[in-house]
C-alpha atoms as one frame of an Amber mdcrd trajectory, in Angstrom:
protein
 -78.873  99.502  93.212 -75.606  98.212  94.262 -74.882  95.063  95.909 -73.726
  97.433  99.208 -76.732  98.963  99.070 -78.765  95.592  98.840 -76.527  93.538
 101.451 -74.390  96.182 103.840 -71.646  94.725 105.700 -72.163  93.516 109.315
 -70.032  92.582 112.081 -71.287  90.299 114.248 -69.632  90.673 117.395 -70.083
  88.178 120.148 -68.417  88.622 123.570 -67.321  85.197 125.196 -66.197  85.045
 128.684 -65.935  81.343 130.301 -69.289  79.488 129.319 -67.584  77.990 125.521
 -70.867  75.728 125.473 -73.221  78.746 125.335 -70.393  80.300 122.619 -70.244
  77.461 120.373 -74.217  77.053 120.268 -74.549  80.512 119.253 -71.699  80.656
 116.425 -73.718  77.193 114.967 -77.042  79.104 114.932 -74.854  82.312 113.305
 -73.682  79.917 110.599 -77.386  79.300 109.699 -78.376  83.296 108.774 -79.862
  83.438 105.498 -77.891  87.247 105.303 -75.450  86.728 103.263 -73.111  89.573
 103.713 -71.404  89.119 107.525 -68.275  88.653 108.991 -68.180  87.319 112.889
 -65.756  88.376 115.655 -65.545  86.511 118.623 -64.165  88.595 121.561 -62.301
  86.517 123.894 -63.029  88.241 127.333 -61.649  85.509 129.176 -58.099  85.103
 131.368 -55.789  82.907 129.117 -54.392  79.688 129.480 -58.429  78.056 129.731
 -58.309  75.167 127.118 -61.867  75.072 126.163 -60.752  78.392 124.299 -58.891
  75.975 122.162 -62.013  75.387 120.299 -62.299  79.223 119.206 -58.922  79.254
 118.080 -59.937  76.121 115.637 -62.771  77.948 114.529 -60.603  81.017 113.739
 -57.997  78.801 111.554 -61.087  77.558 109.871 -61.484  81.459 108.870 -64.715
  81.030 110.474 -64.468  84.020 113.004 -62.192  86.315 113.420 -61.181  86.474
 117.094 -59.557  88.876 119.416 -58.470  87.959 123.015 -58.204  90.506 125.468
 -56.021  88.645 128.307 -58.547  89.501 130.956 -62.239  90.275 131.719 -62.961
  93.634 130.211 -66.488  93.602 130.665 -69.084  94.276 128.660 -68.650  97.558
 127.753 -64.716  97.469 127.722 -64.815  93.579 125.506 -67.201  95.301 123.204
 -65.740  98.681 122.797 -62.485  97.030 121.576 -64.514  95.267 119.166 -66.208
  98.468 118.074 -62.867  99.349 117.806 -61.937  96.694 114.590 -65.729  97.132
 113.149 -65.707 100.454 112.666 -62.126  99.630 111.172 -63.142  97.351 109.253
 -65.908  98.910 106.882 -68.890  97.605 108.933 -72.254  99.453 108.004 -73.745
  97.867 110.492 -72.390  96.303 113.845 -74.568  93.055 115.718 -73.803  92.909
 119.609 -74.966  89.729 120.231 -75.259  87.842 123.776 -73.433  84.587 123.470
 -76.272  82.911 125.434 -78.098  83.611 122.696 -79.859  81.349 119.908 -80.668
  83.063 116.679 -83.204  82.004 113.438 -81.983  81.877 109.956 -83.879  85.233
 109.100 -83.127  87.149 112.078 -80.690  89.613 111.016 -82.208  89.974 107.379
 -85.166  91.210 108.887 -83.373  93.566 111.584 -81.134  94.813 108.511 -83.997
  95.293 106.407 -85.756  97.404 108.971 -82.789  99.640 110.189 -82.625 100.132
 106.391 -85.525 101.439 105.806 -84.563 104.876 107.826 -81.446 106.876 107.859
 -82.880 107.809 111.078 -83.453 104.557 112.925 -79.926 104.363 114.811 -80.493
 100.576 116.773 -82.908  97.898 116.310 -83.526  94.759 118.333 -85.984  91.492
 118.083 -87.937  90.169 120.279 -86.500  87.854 122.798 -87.987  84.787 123.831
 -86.625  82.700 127.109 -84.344  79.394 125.454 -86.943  77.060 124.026 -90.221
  78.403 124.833 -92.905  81.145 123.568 -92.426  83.074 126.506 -91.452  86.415
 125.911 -88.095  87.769 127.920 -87.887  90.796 126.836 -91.129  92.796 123.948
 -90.348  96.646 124.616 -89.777  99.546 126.826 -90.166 103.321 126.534 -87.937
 106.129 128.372 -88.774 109.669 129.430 -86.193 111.684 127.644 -87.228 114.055
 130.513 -86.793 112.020 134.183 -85.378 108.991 132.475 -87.721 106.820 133.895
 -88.326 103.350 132.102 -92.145 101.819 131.269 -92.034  98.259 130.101 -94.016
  96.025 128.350 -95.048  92.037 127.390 -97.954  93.076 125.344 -98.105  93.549
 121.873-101.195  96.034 122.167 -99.075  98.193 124.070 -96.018  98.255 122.083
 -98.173  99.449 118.921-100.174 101.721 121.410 -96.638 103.067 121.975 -95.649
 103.174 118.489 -99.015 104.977 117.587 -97.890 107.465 120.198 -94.472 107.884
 119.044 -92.622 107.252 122.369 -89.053 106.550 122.770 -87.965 103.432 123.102
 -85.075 102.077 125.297 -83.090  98.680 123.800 -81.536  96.273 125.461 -78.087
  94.998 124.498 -79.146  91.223 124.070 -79.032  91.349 120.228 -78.942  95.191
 119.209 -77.803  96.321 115.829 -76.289  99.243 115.438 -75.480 101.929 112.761
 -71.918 101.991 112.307 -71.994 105.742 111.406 -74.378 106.819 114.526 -71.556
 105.426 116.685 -68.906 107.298 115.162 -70.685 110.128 115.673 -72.196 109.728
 119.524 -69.268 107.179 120.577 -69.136 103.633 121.824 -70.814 101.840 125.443
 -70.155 104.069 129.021 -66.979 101.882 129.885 -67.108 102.655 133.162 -70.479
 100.861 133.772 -68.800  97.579 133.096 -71.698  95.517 132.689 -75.215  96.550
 132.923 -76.702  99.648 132.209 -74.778 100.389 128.914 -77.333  99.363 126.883
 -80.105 101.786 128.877 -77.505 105.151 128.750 -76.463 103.900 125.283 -80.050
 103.994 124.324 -80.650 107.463 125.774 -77.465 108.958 123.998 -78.920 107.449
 120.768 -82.463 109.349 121.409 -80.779 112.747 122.479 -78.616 112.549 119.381
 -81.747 112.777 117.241 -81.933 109.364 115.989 -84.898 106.300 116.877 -84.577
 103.380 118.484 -86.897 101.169 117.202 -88.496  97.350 118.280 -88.750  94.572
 115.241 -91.167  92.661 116.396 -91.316  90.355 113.639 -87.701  89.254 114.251
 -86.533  86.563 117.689 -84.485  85.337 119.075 -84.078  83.240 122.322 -82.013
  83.682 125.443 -80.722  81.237 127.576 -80.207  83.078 130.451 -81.749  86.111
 132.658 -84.829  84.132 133.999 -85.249  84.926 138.006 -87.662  82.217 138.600
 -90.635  82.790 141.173 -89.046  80.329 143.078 -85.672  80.706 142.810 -82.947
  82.252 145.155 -81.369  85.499 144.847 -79.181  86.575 141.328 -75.249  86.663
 142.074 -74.124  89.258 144.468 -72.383  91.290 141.157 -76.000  91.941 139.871
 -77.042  93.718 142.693 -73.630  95.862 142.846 -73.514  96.942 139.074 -77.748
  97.819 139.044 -77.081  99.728 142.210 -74.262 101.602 140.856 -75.112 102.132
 137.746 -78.070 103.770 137.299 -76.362 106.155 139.846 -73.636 106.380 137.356
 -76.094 106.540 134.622 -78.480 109.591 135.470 -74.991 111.554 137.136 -73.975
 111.701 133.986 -76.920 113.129 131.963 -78.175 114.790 134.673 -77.894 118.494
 135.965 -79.096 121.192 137.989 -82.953 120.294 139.488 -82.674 117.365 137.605
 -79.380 116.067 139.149 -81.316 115.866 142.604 -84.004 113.787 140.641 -81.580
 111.091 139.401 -80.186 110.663 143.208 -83.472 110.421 144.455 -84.602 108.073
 141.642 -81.171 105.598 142.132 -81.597 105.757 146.351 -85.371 104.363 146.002
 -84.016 101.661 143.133 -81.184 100.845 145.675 -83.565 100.429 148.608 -85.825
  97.955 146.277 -82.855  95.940 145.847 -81.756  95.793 149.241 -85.510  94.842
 149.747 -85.662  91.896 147.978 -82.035  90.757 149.369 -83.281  91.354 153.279
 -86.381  89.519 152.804 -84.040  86.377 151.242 -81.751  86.756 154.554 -79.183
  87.101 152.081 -76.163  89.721 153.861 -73.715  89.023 150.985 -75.962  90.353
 148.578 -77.337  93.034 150.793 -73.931  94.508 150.942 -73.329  94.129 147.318
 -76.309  96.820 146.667 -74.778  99.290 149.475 -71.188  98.907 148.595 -72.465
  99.382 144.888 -74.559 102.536 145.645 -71.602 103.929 147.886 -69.170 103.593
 144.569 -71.846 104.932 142.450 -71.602 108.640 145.080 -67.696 108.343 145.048
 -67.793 107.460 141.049 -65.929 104.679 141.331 -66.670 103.184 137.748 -65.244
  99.988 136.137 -64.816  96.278 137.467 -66.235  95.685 141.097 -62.893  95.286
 142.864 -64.511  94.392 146.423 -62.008  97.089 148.366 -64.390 100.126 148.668
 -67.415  99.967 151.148 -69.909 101.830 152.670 -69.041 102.963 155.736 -70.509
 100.257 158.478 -72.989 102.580 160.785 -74.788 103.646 157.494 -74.852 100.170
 155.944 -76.654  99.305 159.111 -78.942 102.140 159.665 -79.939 101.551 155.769
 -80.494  97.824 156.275 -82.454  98.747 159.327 -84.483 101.060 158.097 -84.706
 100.410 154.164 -88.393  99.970 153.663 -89.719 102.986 156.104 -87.336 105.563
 154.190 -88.314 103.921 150.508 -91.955 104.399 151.823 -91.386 108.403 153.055
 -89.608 108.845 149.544 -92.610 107.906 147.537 -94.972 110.063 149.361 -96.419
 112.582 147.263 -96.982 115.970 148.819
């Protein structure tokens, strides 16, 4: 066996945008893999000109990283897909999209390579994430219906090998997912028009439909610094609410059709209505107009960066803010 064959190449690619703190702690816990064959590109998804970006540009004449700036915010689907872009370029075998908020253990990727290895079929892999210095589990596993597209999840380890003995499909989130370099030739890169959140979910469901596994390796972690909603903590930023409310809208439009197409509306109005919920009962308008005004771009397909000029129109923003809970309640009712 060749040394290819033993240690494929992978691309590490890590998507900064602002926080250089959170960027820097993640490169130091890269440096620490005990994989031994990986190159690391830093995508720059920041504006230019922000000195703190000085310290990637040392690391890069350090031939540390290689790093790519892309002028402006991009996203996460657009930063990413130009790094795709100079991985698959670049001879990866395998390509790590890796949050830079993010801490990683020595052995994590030799364990996620090791088990994407194992089967020309497995086309992603992720670890389990853990919340930033603490056993408490972020994210463990969830399952999709290739059929509705509906999403189960999980915390407990009984049910992810319950799920495993059952041979469901299982949806990945982008956090730390490793990829197949040649399954993404083949079924393409991240839904740029999402943006940001989502793209890991339709990503996912491409991967399944294309006849290839997703798979959970649950003896590999990381930890996460961010993503915690606290039980007492105020509302996420008002761009959460507009990207989850357009996107899965955007989402199941796409891979949806006929009977099926009326499904995926249905199933994005009631996930819109839960949103707009939990923003009502916080008093919070900003963020209650964030989920309409994303919805209303999801039905005009307005994909890409939230650009704050396109809203629903006012006398159903305030009919659905009236009346969000009674018409969530008559659309669960089974008949």
């Amino acid at each position: 066996m060749n040394d290819k064959m033993k240690n494929p190449k992978v691309i590490i690619q890590i998507l900064h945008y602002k926080d250089i703190q959170d960027t820097i702690s993640c490169l130091q816990s890269v440096f620490e893999l005990d994989y031994k064959n990986f190159e690391i590109l830093v995508i720059d998804n920041s504006e230019k000109g922000i000195p703190e970006e000085l310290k990637l540009i040392e690391l890069e004449k350090n031939k540390q990283i290689t790093l790519i700036k892309t002028g402006n915010n991009k996203g996460f689907t657009g930063g990413h897909n130009i790094g795709f872009e100079f991985s698959t370029d670049n001879n990866a075998d395998y390509i790590w999209v890796l949050n830079n908020d993010t801490v990683v253990l020595p052995d994590t990727l030799s364990i996620l390579v090791s088990d994407i290895e194992s089967n020309a079929k497995i086309g992603a892999v992720s670890p389990i994430i853990y919340h930033h210095n603490t056993d408490e589990i972020q994210y463990l596993a969830s399952i999709i219906n290739l059929n509705n597209k509906e999403i189960s999840y999980t915390k407990s380890f009984d049910q992810l090998h319950a799920w495993q003995n059952e041979k469901k499909h299982f949806c990945l989130w982008g956090t730390a997912l490793l990829l197949r370099t040649s399954m993404l030739k083949e079924i393409g890169f991240f839904y740029e028009e999402l943006f940001a959140y989502y793209e890991d979910t339709e990503l996912s469901y491409r991967i399944l439909i294309s006849n290839y596994e997703n798979k959970i390796t649950e003896n590999s972690k990381i930890y996460h610094k961010h993503g915690l909603i606290q039980s007492n903590a105020s509302l996420r930023q008002p761009h959460f609410y507009f990207y989850m409310a357009r996107n899965k809208l955007l989402y199941l439009k796409k891979h949806s059709k006929g009977l099926k197409y009326i499904f995926a509306i249905k199933s994005s109005c009631l996930s819109m209505l839960e949103y707009l919920c939990v923003c009502l009962r916080h008093n919070n308008d900003t963020c209650a107009n964030a989920v309409l005004d994303g919805f209303y771009c999801g039905i005009k397909d307005h994909g890409g960066a939230w650009k704050h000029d396109i809203h629903m129109p006012n006398l159903l923003s305030l009919f659905l803010k009236r009346f969000a809970w009674p018409i969530h309640k008559i659309l669960t009712l089974k008949f």
